[in-house]
C-alpha positions as CSV (number, residue, x, y, z in Angstrom):
1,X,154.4,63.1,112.0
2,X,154.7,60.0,109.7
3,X,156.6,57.1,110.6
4,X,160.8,58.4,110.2
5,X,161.9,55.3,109.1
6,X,159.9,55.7,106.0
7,X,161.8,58.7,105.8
8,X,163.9,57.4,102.5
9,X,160.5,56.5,100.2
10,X,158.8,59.2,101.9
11,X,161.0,62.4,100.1
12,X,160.6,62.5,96.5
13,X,163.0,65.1,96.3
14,X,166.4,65.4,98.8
15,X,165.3,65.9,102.1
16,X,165.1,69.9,102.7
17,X,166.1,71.9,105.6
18,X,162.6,71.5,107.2
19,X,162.6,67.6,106.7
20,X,165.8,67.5,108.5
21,X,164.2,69.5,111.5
22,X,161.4,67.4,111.6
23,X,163.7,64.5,111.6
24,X,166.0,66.3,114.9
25,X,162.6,66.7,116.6
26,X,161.1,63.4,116.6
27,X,164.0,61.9,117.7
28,X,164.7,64.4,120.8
29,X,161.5,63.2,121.6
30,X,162.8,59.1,121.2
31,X,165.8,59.6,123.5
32,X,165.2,59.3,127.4
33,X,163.2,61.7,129.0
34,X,165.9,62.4,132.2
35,X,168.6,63.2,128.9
36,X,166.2,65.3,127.2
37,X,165.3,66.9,130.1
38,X,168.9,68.2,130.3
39,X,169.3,69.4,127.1
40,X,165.7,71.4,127.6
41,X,166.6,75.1,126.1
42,X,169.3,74.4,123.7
43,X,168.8,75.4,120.5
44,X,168.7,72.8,117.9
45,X,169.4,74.2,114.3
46,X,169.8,73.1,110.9
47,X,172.3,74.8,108.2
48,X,172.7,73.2,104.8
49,X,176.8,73.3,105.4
50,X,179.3,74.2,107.7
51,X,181.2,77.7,106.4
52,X,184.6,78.2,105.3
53,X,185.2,79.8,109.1
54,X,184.0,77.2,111.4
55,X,185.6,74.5,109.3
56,X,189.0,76.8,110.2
57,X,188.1,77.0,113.4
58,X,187.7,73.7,113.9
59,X,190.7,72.5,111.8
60,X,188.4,70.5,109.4
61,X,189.5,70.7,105.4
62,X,186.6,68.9,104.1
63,X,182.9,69.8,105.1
64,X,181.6,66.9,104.0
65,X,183.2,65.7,107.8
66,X,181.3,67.6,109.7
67,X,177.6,66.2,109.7
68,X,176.9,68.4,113.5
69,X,178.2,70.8,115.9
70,X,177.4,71.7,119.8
71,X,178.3,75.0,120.2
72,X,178.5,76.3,123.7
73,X,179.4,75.3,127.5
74,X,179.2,71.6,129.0
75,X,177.5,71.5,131.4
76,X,180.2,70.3,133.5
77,X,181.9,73.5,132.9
78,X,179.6,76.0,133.5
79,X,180.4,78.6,136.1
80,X,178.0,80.2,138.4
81,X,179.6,83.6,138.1
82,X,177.7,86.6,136.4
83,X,179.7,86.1,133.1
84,X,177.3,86.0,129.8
85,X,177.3,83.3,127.7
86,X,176.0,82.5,124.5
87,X,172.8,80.3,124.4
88,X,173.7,76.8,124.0
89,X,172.6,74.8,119.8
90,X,173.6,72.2,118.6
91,X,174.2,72.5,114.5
92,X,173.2,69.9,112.5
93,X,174.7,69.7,108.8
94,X,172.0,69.0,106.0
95,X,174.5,68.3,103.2
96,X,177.2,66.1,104.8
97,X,174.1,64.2,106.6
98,X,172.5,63.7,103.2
99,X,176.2,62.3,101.7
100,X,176.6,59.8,104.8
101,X,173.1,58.7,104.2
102,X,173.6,58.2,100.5
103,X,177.1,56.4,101.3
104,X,175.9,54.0,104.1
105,X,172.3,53.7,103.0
106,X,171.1,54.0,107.1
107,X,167.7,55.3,107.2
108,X,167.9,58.4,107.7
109,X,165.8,58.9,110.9
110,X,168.7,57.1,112.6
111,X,171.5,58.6,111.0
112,X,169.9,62.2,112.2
113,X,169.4,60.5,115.6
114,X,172.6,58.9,116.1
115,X,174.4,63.0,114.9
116,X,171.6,64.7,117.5
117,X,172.8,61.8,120.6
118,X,176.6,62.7,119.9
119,X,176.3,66.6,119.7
120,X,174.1,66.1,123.3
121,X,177.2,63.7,124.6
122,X,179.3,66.9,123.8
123,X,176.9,69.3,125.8
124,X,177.2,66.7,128.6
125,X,181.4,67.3,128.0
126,X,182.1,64.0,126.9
127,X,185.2,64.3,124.4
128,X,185.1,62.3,120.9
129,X,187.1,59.2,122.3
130,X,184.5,58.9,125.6
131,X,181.8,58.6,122.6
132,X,183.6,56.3,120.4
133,X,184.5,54.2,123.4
134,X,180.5,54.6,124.6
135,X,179.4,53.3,120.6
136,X,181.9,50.4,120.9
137,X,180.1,49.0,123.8
């Protein structure tokens, strides 16, 4: 893989889909090996923009908010009992990523990095504030 943090010369055109995948897998690979060992079978998945329903769901009026999405159990919370769940992915946005990265001008290797860490924070069941409080220090 070239170097992500050429990733904003690199691209010629926007950053695709596939780009942003790339991006999601090199840095799994850059976080801590006992982390990513816990996050080992969930799915990691890349939509160009969260729908109408999962922003209702959610409670979220503008789409451009929502950059990622872990979708399934925390760990903490799974059950040993015989119930089925659904596999646990973590959704990553392509078009809100894109806009934060135009906005802020992070490279975008980092910005992908720093959505894939928080959505793996929310597999591990920390809450929004424990990350925000986790960022701050």
């Amino acid at each position: 893989m070239t170097d992500p943090s050429t990733a904003i010369t690199r691209f010629g055109a926007p950053p695709s889909v596939e780009d942003i995948v790339e991006l999601a897998e090199h840095a799994l690979t850059a976080i801590p090996a006992k982390l990513r060992r816990e996050v080992r079978g969930v799915a990691i998945l890349v939509e160009e923009a969260p729908d109408d329903e999962l922003l209702a769901e959610l409670g979220i009026e503008n789409a451009w908010d929502l950059t990622g999405l872990y979708r399934g159990v925390p760990i903490g919370e799974k059950g040993a009992g015989g119930t089925r769940q659904e596999p646990d992915m973590i959704l990553l946005f392509r078009e809100p990523i894109l806009l934060e990265w135009i906005e802020t001008g992070e490279e975008l290797f980092n910005l992908v990095r720093t959505v894939l860490i928080h959505e793996i924070a929310h597999h591990f069941g920390f809450s929004d504030a424990d990350i925000e409080d986790l960022e701050r220090e």
